[in-house]
TIGUFI-328714 format. One line per 3 residues: number of its first residue (from 1); for each residue x, y, z of N, C-alpha, C. Coordinates in steps of 0.2 Angstrom, whole numbers, plus 5000, padded with zeros to 4 digits. Example, Ala and Ser with C-alpha at 12.3 -4.5 7.8 and 13.67 -1.06 7.14 Angstrom:
! residues 2
1) 5066/4972/5039/5062/4978/5039/5066/4984/5039; 5064/4989/5035/5068/4995/5036/5064/5000/5039
! end
This chain:
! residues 364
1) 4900/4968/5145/4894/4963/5143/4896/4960/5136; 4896/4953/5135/4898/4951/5129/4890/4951/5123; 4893/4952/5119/4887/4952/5112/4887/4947/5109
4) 4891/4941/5109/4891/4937/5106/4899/4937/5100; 4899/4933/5096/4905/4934/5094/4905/4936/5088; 4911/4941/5087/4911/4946/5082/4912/4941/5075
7) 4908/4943/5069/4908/4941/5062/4914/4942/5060; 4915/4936/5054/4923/4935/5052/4922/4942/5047; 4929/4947/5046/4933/4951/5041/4927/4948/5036
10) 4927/4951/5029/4926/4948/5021/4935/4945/5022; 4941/4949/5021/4947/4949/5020/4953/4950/5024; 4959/4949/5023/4964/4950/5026/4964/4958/5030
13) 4965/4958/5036/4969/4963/5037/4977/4967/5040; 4980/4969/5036/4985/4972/5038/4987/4978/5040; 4992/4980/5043/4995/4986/5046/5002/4988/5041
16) 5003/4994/5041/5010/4998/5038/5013/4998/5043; 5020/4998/5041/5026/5000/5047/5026/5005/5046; 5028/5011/5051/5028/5018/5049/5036/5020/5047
19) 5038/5023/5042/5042/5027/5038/5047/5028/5043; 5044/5033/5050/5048/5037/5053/5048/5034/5061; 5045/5028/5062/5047/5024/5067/5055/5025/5070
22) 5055/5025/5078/5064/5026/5078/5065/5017/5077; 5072/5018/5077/5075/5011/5074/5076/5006/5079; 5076/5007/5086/5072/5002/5092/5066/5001/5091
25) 5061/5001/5089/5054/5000/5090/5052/4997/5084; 5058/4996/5078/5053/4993/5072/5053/4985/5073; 5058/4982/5077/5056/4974/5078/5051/4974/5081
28) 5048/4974/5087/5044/4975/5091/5040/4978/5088; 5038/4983/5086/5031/4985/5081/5030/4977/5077; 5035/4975/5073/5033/4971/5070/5030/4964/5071
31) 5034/4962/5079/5031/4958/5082/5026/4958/5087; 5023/4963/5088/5015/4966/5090/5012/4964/5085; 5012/4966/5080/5008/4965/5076/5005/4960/5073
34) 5011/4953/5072/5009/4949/5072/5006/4944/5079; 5009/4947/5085/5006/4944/5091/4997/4947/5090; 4996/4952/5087/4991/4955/5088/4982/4949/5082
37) 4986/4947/5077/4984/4942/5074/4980/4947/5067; 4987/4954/5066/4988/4956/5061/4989/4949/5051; 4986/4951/5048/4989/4945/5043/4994/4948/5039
40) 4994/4955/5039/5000/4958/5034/5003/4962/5036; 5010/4964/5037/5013/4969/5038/5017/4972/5031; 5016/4980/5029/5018/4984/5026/5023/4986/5028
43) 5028/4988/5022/5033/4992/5024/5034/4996/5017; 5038/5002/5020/5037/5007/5012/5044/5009/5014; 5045/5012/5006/5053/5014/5003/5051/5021/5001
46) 5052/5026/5007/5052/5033/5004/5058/5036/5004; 5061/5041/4999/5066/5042/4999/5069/5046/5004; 5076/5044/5008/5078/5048/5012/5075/5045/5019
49) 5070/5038/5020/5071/5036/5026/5074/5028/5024; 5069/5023/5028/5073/5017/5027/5072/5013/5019; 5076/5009/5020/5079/5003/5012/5070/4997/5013
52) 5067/4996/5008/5061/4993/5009/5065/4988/5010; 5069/4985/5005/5070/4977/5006/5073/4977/5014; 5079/4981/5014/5081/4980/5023/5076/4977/5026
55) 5071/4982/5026/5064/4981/5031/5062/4976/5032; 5058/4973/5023/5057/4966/5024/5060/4961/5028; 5066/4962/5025/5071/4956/5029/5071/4953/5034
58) 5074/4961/5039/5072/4961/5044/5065/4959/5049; 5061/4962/5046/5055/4960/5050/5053/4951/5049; 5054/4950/5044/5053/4943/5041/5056/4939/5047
61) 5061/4941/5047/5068/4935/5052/5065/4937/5062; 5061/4940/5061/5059/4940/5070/5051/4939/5068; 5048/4938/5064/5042/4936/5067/5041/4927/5059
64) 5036/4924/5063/5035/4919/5059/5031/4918/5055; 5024/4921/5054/5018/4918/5051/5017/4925/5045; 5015/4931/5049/5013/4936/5045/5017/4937/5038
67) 5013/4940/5032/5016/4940/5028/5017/4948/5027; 5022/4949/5023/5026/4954/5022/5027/4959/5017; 5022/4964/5015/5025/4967/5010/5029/4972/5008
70) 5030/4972/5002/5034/4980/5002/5032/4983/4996; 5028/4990/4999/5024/4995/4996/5027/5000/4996; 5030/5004/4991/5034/5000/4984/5043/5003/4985
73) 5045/4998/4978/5050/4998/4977/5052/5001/4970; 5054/5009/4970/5054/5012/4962/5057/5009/4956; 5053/5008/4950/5057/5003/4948/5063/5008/4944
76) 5065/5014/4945/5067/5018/4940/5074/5016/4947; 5075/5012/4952/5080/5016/4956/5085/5007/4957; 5082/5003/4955/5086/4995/4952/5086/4993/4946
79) 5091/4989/4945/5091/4984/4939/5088/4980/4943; 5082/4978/4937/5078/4974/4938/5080/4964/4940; 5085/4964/4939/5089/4957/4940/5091/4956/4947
82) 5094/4962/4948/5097/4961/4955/5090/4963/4959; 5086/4966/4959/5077/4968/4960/5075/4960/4961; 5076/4957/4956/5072/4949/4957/5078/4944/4962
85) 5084/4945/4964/5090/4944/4965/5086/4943/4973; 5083/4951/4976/5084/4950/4982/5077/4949/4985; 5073/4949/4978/5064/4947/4981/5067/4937/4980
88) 5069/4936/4978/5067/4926/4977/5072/4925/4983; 5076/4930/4986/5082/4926/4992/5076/4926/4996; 5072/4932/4998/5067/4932/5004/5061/4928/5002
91) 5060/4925/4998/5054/4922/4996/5057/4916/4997; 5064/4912/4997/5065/4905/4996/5069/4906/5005; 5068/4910/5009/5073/4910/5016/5064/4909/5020
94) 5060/4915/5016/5052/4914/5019/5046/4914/5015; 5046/4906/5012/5044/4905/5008/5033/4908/5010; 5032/4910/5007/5024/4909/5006/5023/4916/5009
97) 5028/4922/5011/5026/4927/5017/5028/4934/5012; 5031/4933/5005/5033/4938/5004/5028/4942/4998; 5028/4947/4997/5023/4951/4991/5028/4959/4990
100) 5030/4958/4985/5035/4963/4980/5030/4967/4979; 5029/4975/4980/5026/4977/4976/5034/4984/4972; 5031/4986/4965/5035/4988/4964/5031/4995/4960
103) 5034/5000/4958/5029/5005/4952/5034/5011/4951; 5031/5018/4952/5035/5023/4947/5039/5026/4952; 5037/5026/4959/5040/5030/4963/5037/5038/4963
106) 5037/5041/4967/5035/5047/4968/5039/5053/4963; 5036/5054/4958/5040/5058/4952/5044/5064/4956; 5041/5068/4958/5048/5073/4962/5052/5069/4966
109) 5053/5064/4971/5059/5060/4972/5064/5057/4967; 5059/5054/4962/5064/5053/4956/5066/5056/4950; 5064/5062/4951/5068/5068/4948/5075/5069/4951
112) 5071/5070/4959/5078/5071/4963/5085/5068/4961; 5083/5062/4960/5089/5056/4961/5090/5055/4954; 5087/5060/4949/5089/5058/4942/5085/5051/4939
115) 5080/5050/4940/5081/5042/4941/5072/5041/4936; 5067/5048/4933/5063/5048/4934/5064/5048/4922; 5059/5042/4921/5061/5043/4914/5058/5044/4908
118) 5059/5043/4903/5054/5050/4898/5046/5046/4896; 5049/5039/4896/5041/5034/4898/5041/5031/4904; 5039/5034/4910/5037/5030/4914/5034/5023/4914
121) 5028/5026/4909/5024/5020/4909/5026/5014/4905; 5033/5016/4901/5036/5010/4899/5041/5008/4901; 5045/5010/4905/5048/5007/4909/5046/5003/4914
124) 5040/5004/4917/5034/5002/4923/5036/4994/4919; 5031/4995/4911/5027/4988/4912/5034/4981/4908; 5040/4988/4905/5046/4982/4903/5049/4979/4909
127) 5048/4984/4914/5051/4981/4921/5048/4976/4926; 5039/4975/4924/5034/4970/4929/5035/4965/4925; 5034/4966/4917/5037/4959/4913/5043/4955/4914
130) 5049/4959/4915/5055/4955/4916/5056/4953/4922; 5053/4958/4929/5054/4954/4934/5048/4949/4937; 5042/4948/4934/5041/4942/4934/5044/4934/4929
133) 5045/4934/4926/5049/4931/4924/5055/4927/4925; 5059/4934/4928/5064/4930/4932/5065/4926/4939; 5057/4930/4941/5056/4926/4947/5052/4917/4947
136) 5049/4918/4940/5046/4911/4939/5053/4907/4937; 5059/4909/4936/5064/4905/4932/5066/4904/4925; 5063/4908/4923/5066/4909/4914/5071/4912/4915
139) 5075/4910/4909/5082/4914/4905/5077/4920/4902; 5080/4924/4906/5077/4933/4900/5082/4934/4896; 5081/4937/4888/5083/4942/4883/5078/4948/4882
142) 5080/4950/4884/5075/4957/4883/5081/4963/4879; 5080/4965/4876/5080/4973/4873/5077/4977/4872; 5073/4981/4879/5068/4985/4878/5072/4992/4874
145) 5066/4998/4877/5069/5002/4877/5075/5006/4887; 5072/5002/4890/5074/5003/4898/5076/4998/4899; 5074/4990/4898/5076/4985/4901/5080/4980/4898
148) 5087/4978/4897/5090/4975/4893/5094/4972/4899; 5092/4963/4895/5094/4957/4899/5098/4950/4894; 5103/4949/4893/5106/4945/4890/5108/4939/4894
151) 5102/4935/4891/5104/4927/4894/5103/4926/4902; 5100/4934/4906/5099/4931/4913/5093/4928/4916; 5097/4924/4920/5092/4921/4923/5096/4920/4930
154) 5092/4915/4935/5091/4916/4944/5093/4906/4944; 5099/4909/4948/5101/4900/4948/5097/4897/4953; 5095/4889/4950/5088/4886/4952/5090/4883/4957
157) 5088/4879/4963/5081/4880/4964/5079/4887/4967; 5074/4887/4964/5070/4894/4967/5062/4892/4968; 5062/4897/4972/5054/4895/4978/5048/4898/4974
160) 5042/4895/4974/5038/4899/4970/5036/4907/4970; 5037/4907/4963/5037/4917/4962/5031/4919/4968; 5038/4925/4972/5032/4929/4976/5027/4933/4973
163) 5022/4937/4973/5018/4938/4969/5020/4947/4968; 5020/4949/4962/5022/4957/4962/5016/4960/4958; 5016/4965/4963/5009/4970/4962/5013/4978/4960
166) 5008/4980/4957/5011/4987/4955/5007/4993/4960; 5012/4995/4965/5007/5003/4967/5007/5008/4962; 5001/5009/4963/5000/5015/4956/4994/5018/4959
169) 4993/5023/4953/4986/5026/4954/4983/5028/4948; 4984/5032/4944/4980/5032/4938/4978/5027/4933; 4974/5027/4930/4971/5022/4923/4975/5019/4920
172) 4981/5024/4916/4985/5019/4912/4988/5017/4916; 4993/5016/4921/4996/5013/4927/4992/5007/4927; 4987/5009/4931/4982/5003/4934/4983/4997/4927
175) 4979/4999/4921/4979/4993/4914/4986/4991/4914; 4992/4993/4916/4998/4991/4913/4998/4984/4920; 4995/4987/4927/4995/4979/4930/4991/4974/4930
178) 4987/4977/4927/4980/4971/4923/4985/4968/4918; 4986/4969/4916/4991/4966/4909/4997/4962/4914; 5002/4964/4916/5007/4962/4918/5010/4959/4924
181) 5005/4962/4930/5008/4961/4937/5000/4955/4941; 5005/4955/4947/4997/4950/4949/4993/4956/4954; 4995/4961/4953/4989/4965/4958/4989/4972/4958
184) 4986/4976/4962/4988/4982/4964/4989/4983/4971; 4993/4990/4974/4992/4992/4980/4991/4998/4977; 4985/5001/4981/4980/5008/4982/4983/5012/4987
187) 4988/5018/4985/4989/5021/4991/4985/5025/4996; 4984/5027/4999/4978/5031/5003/4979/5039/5001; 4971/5041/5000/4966/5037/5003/4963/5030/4996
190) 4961/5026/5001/4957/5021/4996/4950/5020/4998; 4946/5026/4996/4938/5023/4998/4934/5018/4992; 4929/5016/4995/4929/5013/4989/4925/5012/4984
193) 4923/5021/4982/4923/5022/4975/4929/5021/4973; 4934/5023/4973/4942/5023/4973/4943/5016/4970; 4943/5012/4974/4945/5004/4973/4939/5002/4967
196) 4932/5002/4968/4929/5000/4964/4931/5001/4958; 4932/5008/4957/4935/5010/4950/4942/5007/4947; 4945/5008/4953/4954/5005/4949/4949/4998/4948
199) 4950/4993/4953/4948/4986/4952/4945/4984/4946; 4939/4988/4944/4937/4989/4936/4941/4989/4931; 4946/4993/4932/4953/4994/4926/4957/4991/4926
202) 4958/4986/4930/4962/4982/4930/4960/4976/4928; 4953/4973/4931/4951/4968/4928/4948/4968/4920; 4948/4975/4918/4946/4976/4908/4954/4976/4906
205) 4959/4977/4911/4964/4977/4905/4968/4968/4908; 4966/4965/4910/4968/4958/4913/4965/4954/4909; 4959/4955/4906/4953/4950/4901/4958/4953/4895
208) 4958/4959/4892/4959/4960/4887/4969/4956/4886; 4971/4955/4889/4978/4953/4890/4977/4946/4887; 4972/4944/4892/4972/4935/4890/4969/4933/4883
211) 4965/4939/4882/4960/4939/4876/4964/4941/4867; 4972/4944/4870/4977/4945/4864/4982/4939/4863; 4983/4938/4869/4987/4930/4871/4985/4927/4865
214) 4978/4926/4868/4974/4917/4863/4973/4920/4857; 4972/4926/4854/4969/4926/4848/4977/4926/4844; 4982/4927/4845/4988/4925/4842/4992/4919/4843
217) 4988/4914/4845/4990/4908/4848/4994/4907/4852; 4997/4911/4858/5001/4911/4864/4998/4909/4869; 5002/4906/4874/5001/4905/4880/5002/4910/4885
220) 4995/4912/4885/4995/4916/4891/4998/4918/4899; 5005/4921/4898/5009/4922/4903/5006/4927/4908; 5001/4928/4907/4999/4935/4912/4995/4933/4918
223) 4993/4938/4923/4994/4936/4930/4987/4931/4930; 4986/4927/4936/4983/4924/4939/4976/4929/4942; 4972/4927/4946/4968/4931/4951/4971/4936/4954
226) 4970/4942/4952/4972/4949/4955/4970/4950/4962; 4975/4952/4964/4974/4954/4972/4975/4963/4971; 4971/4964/4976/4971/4972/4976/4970/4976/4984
229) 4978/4979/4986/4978/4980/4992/4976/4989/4994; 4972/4989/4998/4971/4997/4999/4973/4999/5006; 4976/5004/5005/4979/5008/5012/4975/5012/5013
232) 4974/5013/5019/4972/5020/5021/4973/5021/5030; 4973/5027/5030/4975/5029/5038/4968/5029/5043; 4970/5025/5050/4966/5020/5053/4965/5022/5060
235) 4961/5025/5064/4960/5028/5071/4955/5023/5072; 4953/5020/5077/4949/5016/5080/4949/5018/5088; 4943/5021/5089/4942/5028/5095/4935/5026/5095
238) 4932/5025/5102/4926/5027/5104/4922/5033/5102; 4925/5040/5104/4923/5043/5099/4926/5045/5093; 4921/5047/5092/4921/5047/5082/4924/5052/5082
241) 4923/5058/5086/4926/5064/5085/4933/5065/5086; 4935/5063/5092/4942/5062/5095/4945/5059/5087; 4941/5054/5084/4946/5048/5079/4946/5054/5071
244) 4943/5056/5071/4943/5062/5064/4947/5068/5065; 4947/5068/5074/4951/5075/5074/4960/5072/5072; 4960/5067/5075/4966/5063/5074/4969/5063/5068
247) 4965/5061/5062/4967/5059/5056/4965/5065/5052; 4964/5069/5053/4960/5073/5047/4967/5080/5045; 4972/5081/5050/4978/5083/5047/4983/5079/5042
250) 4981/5075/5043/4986/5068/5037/4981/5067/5032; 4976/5068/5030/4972/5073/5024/4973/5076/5020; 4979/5081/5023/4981/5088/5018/4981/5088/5012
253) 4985/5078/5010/4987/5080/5001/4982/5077/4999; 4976/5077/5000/4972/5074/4996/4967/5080/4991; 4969/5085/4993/4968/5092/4988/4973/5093/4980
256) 4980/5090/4984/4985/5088/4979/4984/5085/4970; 4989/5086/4968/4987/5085/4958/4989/5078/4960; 4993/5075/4963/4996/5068/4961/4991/5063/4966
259) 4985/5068/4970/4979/5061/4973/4974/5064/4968; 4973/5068/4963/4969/5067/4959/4963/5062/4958; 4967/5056/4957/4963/5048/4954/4960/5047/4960
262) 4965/5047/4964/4959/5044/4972/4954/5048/4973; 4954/5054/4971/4946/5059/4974/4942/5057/4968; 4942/5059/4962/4938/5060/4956/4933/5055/4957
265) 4934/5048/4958/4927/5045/4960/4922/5047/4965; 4925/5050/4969/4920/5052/4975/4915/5056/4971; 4910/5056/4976/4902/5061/4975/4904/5068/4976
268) 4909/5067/4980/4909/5076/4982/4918/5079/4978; 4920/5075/4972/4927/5077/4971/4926/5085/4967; 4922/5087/4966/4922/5095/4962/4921/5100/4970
271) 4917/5097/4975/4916/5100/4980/4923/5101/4985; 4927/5096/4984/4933/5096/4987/4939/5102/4983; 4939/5099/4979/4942/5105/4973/4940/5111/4973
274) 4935/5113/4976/4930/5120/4977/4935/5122/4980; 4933/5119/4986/4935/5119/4994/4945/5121/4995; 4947/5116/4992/4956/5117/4993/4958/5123/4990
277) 4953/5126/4983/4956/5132/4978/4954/5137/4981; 4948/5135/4987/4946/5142/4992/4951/5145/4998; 4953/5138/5000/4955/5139/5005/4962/5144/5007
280) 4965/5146/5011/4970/5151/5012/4975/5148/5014; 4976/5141/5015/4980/5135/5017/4979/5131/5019; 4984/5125/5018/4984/5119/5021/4979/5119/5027
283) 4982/5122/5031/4980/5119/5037/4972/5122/5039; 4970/5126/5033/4962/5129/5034/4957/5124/5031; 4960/5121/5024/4956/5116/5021/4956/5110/5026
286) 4959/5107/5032/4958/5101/5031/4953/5103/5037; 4956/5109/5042/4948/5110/5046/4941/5112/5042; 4942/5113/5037/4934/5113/5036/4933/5107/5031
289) 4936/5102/5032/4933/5095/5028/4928/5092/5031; 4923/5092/5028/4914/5091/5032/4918/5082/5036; 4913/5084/5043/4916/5073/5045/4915/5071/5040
292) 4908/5070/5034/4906/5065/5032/4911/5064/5025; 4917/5067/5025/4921/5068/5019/4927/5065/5024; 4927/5065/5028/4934/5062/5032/4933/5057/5036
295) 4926/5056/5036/4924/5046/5035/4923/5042/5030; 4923/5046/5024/4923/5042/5017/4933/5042/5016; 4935/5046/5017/4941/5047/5015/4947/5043/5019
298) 4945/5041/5027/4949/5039/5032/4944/5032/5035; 4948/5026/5040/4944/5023/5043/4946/5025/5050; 4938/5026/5052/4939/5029/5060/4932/5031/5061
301) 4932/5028/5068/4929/5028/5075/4927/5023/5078; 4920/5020/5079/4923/5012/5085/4923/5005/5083; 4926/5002/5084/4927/4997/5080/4923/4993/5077
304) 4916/4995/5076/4910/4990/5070/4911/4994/5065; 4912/5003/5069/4913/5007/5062/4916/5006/5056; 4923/5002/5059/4931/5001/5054/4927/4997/5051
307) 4927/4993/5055/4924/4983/5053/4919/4985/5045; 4914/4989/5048/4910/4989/5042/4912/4993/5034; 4917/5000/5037/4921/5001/5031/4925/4995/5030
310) 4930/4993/5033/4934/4989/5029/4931/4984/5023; 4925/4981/5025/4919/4978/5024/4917/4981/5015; 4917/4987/5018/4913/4990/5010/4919/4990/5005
313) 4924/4991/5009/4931/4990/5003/4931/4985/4999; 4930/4980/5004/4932/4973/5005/4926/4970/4995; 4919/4974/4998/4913/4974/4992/4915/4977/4987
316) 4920/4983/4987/4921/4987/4981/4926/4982/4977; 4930/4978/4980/4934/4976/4977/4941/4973/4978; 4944/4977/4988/4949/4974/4986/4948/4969/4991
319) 4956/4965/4992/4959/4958/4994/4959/4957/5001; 4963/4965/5003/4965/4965/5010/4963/4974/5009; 4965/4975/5017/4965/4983/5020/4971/4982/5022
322) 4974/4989/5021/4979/4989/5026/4981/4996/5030; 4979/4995/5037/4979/5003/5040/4984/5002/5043; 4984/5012/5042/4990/5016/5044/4988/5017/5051
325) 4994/5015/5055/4992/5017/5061/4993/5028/5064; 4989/5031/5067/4992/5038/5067/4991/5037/5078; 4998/5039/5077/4999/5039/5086/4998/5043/5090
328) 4998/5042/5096/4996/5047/5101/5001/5049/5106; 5001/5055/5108/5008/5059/5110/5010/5056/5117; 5017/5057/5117/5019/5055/5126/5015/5060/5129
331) 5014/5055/5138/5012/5058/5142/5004/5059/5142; 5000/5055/5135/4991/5059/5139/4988/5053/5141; 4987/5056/5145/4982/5051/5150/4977/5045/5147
334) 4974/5048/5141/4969/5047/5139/4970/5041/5133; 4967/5037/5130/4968/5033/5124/4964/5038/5118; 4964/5045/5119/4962/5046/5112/4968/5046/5106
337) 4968/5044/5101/4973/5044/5096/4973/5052/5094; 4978/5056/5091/4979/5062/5090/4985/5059/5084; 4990/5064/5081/4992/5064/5077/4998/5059/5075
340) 5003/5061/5072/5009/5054/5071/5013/5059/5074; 5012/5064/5077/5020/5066/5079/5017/5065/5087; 5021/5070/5090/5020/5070/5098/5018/5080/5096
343) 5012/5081/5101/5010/5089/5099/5015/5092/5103; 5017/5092/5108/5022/5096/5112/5030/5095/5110; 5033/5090/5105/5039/5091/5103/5038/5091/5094
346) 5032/5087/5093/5031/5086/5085/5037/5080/5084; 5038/5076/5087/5042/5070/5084/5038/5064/5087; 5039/5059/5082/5032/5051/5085/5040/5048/5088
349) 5033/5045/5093/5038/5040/5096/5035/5033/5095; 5041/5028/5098/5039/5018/5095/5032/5017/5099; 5032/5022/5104/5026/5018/5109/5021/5021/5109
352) 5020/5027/5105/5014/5028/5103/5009/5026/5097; 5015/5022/5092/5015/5019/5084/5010/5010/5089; 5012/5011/5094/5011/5004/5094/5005/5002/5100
355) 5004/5008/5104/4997/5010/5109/4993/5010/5100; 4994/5015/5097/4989/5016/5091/4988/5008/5089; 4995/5003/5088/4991/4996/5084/4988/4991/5089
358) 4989/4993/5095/4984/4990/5099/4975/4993/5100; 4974/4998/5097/4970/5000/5097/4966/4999/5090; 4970/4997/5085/4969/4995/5078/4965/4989/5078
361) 4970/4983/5083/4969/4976/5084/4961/4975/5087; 4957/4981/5088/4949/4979/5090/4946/4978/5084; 4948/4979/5078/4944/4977/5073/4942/4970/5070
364) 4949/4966/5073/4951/4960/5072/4948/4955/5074
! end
């Protein structure tokens, strides 16, 4: 029975490629998505599976509209020259589709790789300053303390600078891309205490930036209208309970020291912390996560429910949403969503990443 026609989004929404997709199923995942009447596809650079730029490339070269990001790319693991090298090739091959995000990378991977530095946070912001720059087509001179550039620059013509957003999480993070970058990407969760608060810190350190510029009489080089993208993982299920039971083991790190910033705004973040220092593990804390702390913390169950969270995001603050698809195993009969692996072998397959993004696409 029709209801009449669904109310437009506030915002864009997007989907993530998944990390550990098999490598048949990432073109086709990505043009689903776009057949789906997705507006953004995510792709992420974690250590030890795929190359982000790869991704983009590729996904860019088979589908034609959707735009493409890549959340993120550690600034500690490029020279930022060659970094701007391979964002303006994809931005001038597909002009208007691409979005750089770049930041610190996940500190124990870049320990691993040697690659993690004794100021992050300056490295971050030598690194969003130069690589903006070189994307708009200036000659850089830089001698930072991390970034040192003589006389380079990006032979012209070059396509208008794609836009580079900093994933981050914490406060001073956040201020360095109010100052420097044109946005942020929100890892999950991003509810939207979460966003309202980052969006706030970004926007006191973006006025203050413009507001140092003028009073020394410079021409304020810093970002335009901030964009602010939030991930979070995404079940769209009839039932509510089916859709919570699905996502609530991909919860786990949210007890973790490194999601600190994303809980602390919540109403219940001392309750949580209670909760994880009680628990006798992992997998004990995430079954006793009340629903109503794994509906604030995930989007899931039927599709007015997402619509209206994506909605309250959309009010907190940010630009776009971007949900994580969580798949459902070979063989069940049934369209309930359940976890990203398959329960009886525990490895995800392409066709379940992609039943899940057709079940995404009702919010659309």
């Amino acid at each position: 029975m029709s209801h009449g026609p669904i109310p437009a989004l506030r915002n864009p929404v997007g989907v993530m490629l998944p990390r550990d997709l098999p490598v048949a199923d990432v073109l086709p995942f990505a043009r689903r998505a776009e057949e789906l009447g997705f507006a953004e596809l995510w792709v992420v650079e974690d250590l030890g599976f795929r190359g982000g730029v790869a991704q983009a490339a590729a996904v860019l070269a088979v589908t034609s509209r959707i735009r493409v990001g890549i959340g993120i790319l550690p600034v500690g693991a490029r020279n930022v020259a060659f970094a701007a090298m391979e964002i303006a090739t994809m931005g001038e091959m597909f002009p208007g589709r691409v979005v750089a995000g770049v930041g610190h990378g996940m500190p124990s991977w870049m320990r691993d790789v040697g690659a993690w530095p004794a100021s992050p946070l300056g490295l971050l912001e030598e690194y969003t300053d130069a690589l903006r720059g070189l994307l708009r087509g200036e000659t850089s001179n830089v001698d930072g303390r991390y970034v040192h550039l003589d006389g380079v620059g990006l032979e012209p013509p070059l396509p208008p600078a794609p836009p580079v957003l900093l994933g981050v999480r914490g406060p001073r993070s956040l201020a360095v891309a109010g100052r420097s970058a044109d946005g942020v990407v929100l890892a999950e969760p991003a509810a939207p205490a979460y966003v309202r608060s980052a969006a706030g810190v970004v926007a006191e350190a973006a006025g203050e930036a413009v507001g140092d510029a003028e009073s020394s009489g410079q021409r304020a080089e810093g970002p335009g209208p901030q964009s602010l993208v939030a991930y979070n993982f995404a079940v769209v299920d009839d039932d509510a309970a089916a859709a919570r039971d699905a996502v609530r083991p991909l919860l786990a790190h949210v007890g973790d020291v490194d999601c600190a910033a994303h809980v602390a705004p919540l109403p219940f973040a001392g309750e949580l912390a209670a909760l994880r220092e009680a628990s006798g593990s992992v997998e004990a804390f995430v079954a006793a996560l009340p629903d109503a702390w794994v509906d604030e913390l995930a989007l899931v169950g039927t599709p007015e429910r997402v619509r209206a969270r994506i909605d309250e995001i959309a009010e907190a603050g940010a630009t776009s949403s971007v949900l994580i698809p969580v798949g459902m195993p070979t063989g069940r009969q049934d369209s309930s969503p359940v976890t990203m692996t398959d329960r009886s072998t525990g490895t995800p397959t392409g066709r379940d990443r992609i039943a899940a993004l057709d079940a995404l696409s009702r919010v659309l």
